[in-house]
C-alpha positions as CSV (number, residue, x, y, z in Angstrom):
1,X,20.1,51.5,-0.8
2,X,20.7,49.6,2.4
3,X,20.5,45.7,2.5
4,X,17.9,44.4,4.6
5,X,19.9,41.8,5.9
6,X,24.1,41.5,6.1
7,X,25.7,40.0,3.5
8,X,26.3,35.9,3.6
9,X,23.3,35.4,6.0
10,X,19.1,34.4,4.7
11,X,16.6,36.2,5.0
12,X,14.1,35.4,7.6
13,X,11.6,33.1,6.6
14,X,7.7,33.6,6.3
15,X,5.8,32.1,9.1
16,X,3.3,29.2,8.2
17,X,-0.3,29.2,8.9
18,X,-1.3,26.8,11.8
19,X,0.5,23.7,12.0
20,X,-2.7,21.0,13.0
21,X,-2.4,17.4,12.1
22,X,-5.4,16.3,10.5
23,X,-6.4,12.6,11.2
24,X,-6.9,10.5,8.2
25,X,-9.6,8.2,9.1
26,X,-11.4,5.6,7.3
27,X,-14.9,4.4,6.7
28,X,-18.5,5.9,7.1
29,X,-18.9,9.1,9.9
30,X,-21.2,7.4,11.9
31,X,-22.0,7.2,16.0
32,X,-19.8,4.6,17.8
33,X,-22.1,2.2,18.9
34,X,-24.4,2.5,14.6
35,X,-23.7,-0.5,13.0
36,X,-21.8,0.0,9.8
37,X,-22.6,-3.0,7.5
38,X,-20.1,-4.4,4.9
39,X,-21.0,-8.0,2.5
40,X,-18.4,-10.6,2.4
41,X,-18.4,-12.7,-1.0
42,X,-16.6,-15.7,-0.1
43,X,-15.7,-17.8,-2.8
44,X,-14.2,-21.6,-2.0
45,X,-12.8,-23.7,-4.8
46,X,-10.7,-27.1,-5.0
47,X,-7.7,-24.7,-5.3
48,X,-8.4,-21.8,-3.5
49,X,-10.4,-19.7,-1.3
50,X,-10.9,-15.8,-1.7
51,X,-12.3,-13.5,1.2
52,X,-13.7,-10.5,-0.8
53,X,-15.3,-7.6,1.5
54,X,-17.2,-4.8,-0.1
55,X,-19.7,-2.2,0.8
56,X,-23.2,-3.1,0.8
57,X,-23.4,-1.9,-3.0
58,X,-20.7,-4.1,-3.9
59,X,-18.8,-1.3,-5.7
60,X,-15.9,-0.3,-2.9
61,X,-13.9,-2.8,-2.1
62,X,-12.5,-2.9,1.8
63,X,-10.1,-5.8,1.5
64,X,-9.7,-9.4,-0.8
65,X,-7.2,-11.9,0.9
66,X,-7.2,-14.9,-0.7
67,X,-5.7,-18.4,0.8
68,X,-2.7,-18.1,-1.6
69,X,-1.8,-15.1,-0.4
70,X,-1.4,-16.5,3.2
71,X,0.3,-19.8,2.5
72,X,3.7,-20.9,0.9
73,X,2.7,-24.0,-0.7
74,X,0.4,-24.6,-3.3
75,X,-1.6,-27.4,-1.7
76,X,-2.5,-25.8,1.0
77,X,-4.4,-22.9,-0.7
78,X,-7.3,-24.6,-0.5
79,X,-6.8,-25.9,3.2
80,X,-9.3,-24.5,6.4
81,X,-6.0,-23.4,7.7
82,X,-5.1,-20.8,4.3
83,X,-8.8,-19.7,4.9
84,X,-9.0,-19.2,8.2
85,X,-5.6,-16.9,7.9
86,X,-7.3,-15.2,5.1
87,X,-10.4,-14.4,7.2
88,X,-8.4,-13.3,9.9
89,X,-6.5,-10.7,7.9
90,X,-10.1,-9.1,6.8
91,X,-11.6,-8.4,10.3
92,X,-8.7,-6.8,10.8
93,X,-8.7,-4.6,8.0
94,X,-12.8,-4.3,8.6
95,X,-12.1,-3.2,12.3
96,X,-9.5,-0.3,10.9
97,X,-12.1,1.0,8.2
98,X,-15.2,1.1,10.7
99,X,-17.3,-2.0,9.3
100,X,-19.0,-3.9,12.4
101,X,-21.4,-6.0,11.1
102,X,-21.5,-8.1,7.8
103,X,-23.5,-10.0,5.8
104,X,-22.1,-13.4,4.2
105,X,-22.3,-13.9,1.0
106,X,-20.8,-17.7,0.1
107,X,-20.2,-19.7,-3.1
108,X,-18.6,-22.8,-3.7
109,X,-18.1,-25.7,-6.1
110,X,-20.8,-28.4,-5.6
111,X,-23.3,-30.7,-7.7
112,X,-22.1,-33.8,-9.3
113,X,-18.9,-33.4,-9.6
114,X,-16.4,-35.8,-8.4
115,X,-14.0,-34.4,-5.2
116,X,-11.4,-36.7,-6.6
């Protein structure tokens, strides 16, 4: 029997189906201009300050940046600075999974206790 192909050389490969890229996107399929609602549980301690975005059932989380996570030095965790850098980083991440509107969702230390 004859070889198909000379000796030292590959055989010719199969061809692949089509080669499409698929794009990955993220977030609801909804029209451009719908209104894609997320809830943003802010939490604001003495120490620290989280930014926590979810879905409107609360069980997918979009993003949690926290003030710590922004900041070098521990005192500043807490700071308006650390928080706003925090928010920041979520309406980015928001914009890139197709959330445009949320609802606030804030909780902070309070009552009688001392801020000293």
């Amino acid at each position: 029997l004859p070889h198909p192909s000379p000796p030292g050389t590959m055989p010719p490969t199969r061809a692949t189906g089509d080669k499409t890229k698929e794009t990955k996107g993220f977030g609801p399929n909804v029209d451009a201009d719908a209104l894609v609602f997320g809830v943003a549980h802010i939490f604001a301690s003495f120490n620290d300050t989280f930014v926590h975005v979810t879905d409107t059932s609360g069980r997918e989380t979009v993003s949690k940046v926290t003030g710590g996570m922004k900041v070098k030095a521990d005192r500043d965790e807490s700071s308006p600075y650390a928080a706003m850098l925090a928010a920041q980083d979520v309406v980015a991440r928001c914009k890139q999974c197709g959330i445009t509107a949320l609802h606030i969702k804030l909780r902070a230390t309070g009552g009688t206790r001392s801020k000293t």
